[in-house]
C-alpha angles and dihedrals in degrees: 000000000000095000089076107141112241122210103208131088095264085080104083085216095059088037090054087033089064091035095053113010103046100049082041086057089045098055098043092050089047087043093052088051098048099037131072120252094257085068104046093087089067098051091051093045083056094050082055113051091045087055086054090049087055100036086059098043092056094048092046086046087048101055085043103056083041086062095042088053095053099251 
């Protein structure tokens, strides 16, 4: 039961998930604020493209750090 999830910095998810998503989630609260309506699809279309970049990434690091593991 080694594949148990730890919430600290020493976890390089939760380390990439402070340094990208929440300034991501900052900028878009503080963008949907400041801009008009006609622009917050494409705040929203950013979020989540950069949500889809992470997700990615954590799945892709995953499988790595499985392989170097052994299984």
């Amino acid at each position: 039961m080694d594949d148990r999830f730890e919430v600290s910095f020493r976890n390089p998810l939760v380390r990439m998930w402070f340094y990208v998503m929440l300034p991501t989630i900052i900028a878009s609260i503080i963008l949907f604020i400041i801009l008009p309506s006609e622009y917050h699809l494409v705040v929203r279309m950013a979020g989540t493209l950069i949500l889809a970049i992470f997700t990615i990434w954590a799945f892709i690091n995953n499988r790595k750090s499985k392989e170097k593991k052994g299984g």
